[in-house]
C-alpha positions, 0 to 999 in steps of 0.5 A: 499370109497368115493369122495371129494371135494372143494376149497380154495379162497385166497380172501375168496370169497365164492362158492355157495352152489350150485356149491359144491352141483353139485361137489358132484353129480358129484361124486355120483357114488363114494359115493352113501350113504351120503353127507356131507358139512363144509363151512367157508368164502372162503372154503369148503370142501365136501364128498359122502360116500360109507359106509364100515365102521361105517355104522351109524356114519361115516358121513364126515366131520368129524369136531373138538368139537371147529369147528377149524378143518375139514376133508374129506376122501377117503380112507380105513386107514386098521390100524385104529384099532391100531391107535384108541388104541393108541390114547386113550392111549394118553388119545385123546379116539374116539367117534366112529369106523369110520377111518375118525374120527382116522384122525382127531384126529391124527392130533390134536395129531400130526399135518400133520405129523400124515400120515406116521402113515397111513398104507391104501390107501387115498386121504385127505382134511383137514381144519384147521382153526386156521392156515388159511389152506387147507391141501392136501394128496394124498396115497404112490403110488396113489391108491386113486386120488386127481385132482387140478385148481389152477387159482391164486386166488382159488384152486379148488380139487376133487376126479375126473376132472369132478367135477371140471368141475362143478365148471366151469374150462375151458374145455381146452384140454393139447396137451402137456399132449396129447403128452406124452400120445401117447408115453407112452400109458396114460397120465402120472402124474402130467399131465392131458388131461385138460389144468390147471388141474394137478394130485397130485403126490403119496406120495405128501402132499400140505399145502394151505394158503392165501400166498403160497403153500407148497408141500412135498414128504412124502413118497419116494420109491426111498430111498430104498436100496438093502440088502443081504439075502438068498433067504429063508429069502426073502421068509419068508419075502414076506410071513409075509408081504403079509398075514399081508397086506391080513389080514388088508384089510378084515376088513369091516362092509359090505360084501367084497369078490375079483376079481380071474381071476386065475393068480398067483396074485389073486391066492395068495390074495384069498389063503391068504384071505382063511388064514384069514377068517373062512367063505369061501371068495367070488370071481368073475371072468368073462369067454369068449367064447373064449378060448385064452382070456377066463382064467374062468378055471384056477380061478374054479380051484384056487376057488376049492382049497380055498373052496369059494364061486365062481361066474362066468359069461359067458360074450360077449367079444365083449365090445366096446360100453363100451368104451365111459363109461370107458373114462367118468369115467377116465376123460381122454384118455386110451389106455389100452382095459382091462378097459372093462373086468375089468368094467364087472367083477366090475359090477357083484360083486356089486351085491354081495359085496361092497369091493373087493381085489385085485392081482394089484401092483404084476407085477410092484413089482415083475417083472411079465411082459413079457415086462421085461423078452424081454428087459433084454433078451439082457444081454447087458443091464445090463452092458451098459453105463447107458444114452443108457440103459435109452435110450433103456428102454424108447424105449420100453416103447414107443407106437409112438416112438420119431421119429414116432409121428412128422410124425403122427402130423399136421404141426401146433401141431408139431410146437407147441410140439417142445419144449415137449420131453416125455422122460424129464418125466422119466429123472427126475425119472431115477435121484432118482434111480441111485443106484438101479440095472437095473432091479429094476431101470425098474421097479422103472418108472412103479411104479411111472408112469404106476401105478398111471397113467394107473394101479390103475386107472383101479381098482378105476374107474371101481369100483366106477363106480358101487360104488364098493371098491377095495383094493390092498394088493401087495400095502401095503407100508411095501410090496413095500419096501421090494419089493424095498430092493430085488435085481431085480435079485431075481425078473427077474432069467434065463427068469423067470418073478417072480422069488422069488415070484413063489417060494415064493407062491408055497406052498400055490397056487401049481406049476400050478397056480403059473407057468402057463403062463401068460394070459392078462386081455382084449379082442379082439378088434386088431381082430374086427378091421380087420373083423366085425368091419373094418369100425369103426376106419376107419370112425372115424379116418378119419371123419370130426370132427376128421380133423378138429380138426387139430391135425394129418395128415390124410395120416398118420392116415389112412395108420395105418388103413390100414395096420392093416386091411391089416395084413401087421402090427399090429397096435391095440395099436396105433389105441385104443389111438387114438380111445381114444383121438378122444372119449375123445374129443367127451365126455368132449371138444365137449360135456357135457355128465353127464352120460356116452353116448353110442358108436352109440349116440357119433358117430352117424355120422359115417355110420358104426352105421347106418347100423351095431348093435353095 
């Protein structure tokens, strides 16, 4: 795995050396391994390689023999091996085992449209020179990220924001951007917390040249259309797809093992990777002391049954001085607290490994939430005219509801967010699948919007955070099409969340991993902000520095607090967002942190951390 960036100057004026040498640090966490640079008038391009595969002669970029064409990656293309074959049987043989080399000589066979052969998770930059142009590509769903400025006269792009930042982009803050994240929770792509700053959209390729810039779907889940099978079909289906994708993503020149929290999910990869491998597979899983957050017995018996070599670590849930590091290594405000177990878990099997799998994708795929056996448990909303269904589902999708987030803005942002209607970001969704049952409609906007931007974010920062790989089965493109060709019904069955897939995984994981009750992936910090860390989100929400910046009304902030410390209502949801958005100001607006700051160090005027060892 790896980070990439560069630019493309429509002028062909040149960025120092320099500059790109800071974009590369930058990223360094992503890419410890090697360094690489093409540069020509007015473009460059670059890379920092996590080596996994042709450790030796997988250096990037990877250049043509005429120096015409140039390519960076960060990715894992897991068919590669049958790429290389069938480019040597074009008689366009590679010289090496890198996967990187398979991109460069697909498009020398191909052209751009070489990606749709790509079954993998990747984000590419190529340059091309007899064509004068930047090509740009971004993965099927999104699993890899790719960050753009576009100043009118040179295109700036990276693996992350803060090496564009690097480049000298303003430090600008996107309220509109900031809007939409206090409904739904994360910043939804294409938007960004930075002003100018636009996250390409999966399955989206770019071509850059001196005149234009062209964008094309390439890849559209929307175009899948239910079919009819039994449910035994279905099953055999699900099963072939799902080995087959396991089995892809254990190739690897270095040690790879997976995250097994125990859940029907990880359950399944890990039985599957048993399937595969003739050594015993590596897991990892983090415990708590307490028991409702603590899933440490359910992945000991999942690792009992595949025979693997289990490491678990018993760690402190109290994990909030990692905040301001999950927030440096997003680049953007979340609201989602499991960033910090999942950040735990990644550090200890980077000890071990370089690569990891996954139980990601499932849930949105196959219906595993909670959320959308409560919504769908009004019938009505099945047969409900189709702009209230809309309307309904956006709701709950909801963190501060339309009608709640004017009270919560200064007088000065709400003029300024009169004309920005959160729900516009998934009108234009909800268009692509009109011919999808509601169910599959649901879960259609969370592929597209909670996956890309809160979901797949989880794994890859928290990962390349400690320079640790992980892959993601459940997002195979073969299993997300057929996932999309299922009828939702097979998914969402009489209030039982994974209907078809339980059933379909029994056999391997048995009834009471692939039935027990569902078990959220966080820690307690609703709790710690009613008793021993009260005082935290009361003093931030309400210091100096968070007034002054204007955007929300003090009284309302404050009656937030209040009123969950209280117990009278439970607002952990709304608190961490704005925790998130006053520690993201903290980081990338006020300041310029290049490492990740302590909690006590960004708030070190808050008397809370003068007084409580955090």
């Amino acid at each position: 795995m790896c980070g990439i960036f560069g630019y493309f100057d429509r002028g062909k004026r040149s960025l120092p050396e320099s500059v790109l040498h800071s974009m590369g640090h930058a990223l360094n966490h992503r890419g410890p391994d090697d360094h690489g640079l093409f540069t020509t008038p007015g473009v460059g391009i670059g890379n920092q390689r996590l080596s996994i595969i042709d450790l030796e002669q997988g250096h990037q970029p990877f250049v043509s023999e005429n120096g015409n064409i140039a390519v960076v990656q960060n990715e894992e293309i897991y068919n590669y091996v049958e790429l290389a074959r069938e480019l040597a049987d074009a008689g366009l043989p590679c010289k090496t085992h890198s996967d990187t080399e398979v991109l460069l000589r697909l498009y020398q066979l191909h052209g751009i449209d070489f990606i749709q052969k790509l079954n993998g998770m990747f984000a590419i930059a190529i340059y091309d020179r007899e064509l004068d142009a930047l090509f740009l590509v971004r993965d099927r769903i999104g699993v890899k990220p790719l960050y753009l400025h576009d100043d009118g006269k040179r295109i700036v792009f990276a693996s992350e924001i803060k090496a564009l930042l690097e480049a000298g982009i303003p430090r600008e803050p996107n309220l509109e951007a900031l809007d939409h994240f206090l409904t739904y929770n994360y910043i939804p792509p294409p938007f960004t917390a930075f002003n100018n700053v636009q996250h390409l959209m999966p399955g989206t390729w770019m071509r850059i040249d001196r005149h234009r810039i062209q964008k094309v779907t390439w890849w559209d889940l929307s175009k899948m259309q239910a079919e009819e099978k039994s449910q035994a079909d279905w099953i055999d289906e699900f099963n072939a797809v799902l080995d087959d994708a396991v089995r892809l993503r254990l190739r690897s020149d270095v040690p790879f093992g997976a995250f097994l929290s125990g859940g029907v999910d990880s359950s399944t990869i890990v039985g599957l990777m048993a399937h595969n491998m003739k050594e015993p597979a590596n897991t990892f899983c983090i415990g708590f002391h307490e028991e409702a957050f603590d899933e440490s017995p359910y992945a000991q018996e999942a690792a009992e049954r595949f025979g693997t070599r289990h490491i678990m670590e018993r760690v402190d849930p109290n994990m909030l001085d990692l905040w301001p590091l999950a927030v440096f290594h997003c680049d953007q405000p979340h609201g989602d607290i499991s960033f910090l177990p999942t950040y735990r878990v990644s550090e200890l099997a980077t000890r071990h490994v370089k690569v990891v799998l996954t139980g990601d994708g499932g849930d949105k795929l196959f219906a595993g939430y909670t959320k959308y056996r409560d919504f769908f448990s009004d019938a009505s909303m099945m047969d409900a005219d189709l702009e209230i269904f809309r309307r309904a589902y956006y709701r709950n999708l909801s963190l501060f509801t339309d009608h709640q987030k004017p009270n919560l803005y200064s007088p000065q942002l709400r003029d300024r967010l009169r004309t920005n209607h959160s729900y516009d970001v998934v009108a234009r969704l909800y268009d692509n699948v009109r011919h999808m049952d509601r169910i599959n409609q649901a879960l259609y906007l969370d592929m597209m919007l909670l996956l890309p931007g809160n979901n797949l974010v989880k794994p890859d920062r928290m990962g390349m955070a400690v320079s640790l790989e992980a892959r993601t089965p459940f997002l195979d493109y073969r299993m997300m099409e057929l996932a999309f060709r299922m009828p939702g019904a097979l998914k969402l069955q009489n209030g039982e969340t994974k209907y078809l897939f339980k059933k379909a995984v029994t056999p391997l994981i048995g009834e009471n991993l692939a039935y027990r009750k569902k078990q959220m992936f966080t820690v307690p910090v609703g709790e710690w902000f009613r008793k021993e860390m009260a005082e935290f989100p009361r003093e931030l929400l309400s210091s100096k520095r968070f007034i002054e910046r204007g955007l929300f009304e003090p009284e309302t902030v404050l009656d937030l607090v209040t009123r969950h410390r209280s117990g009278e209502a439970n607002h952990t949801r709304e608190l961490r967002a704005l925790i998130a958005i006053e520690l993201w100001f903290r980081i990338f607006i006020d300041g310029d942190y290049q490492r990740p700051p302590r909690l006590a160090e960004l708030c070190d005027d808050l008397f809370f951390f003068q007084t409580f060892n955090t």
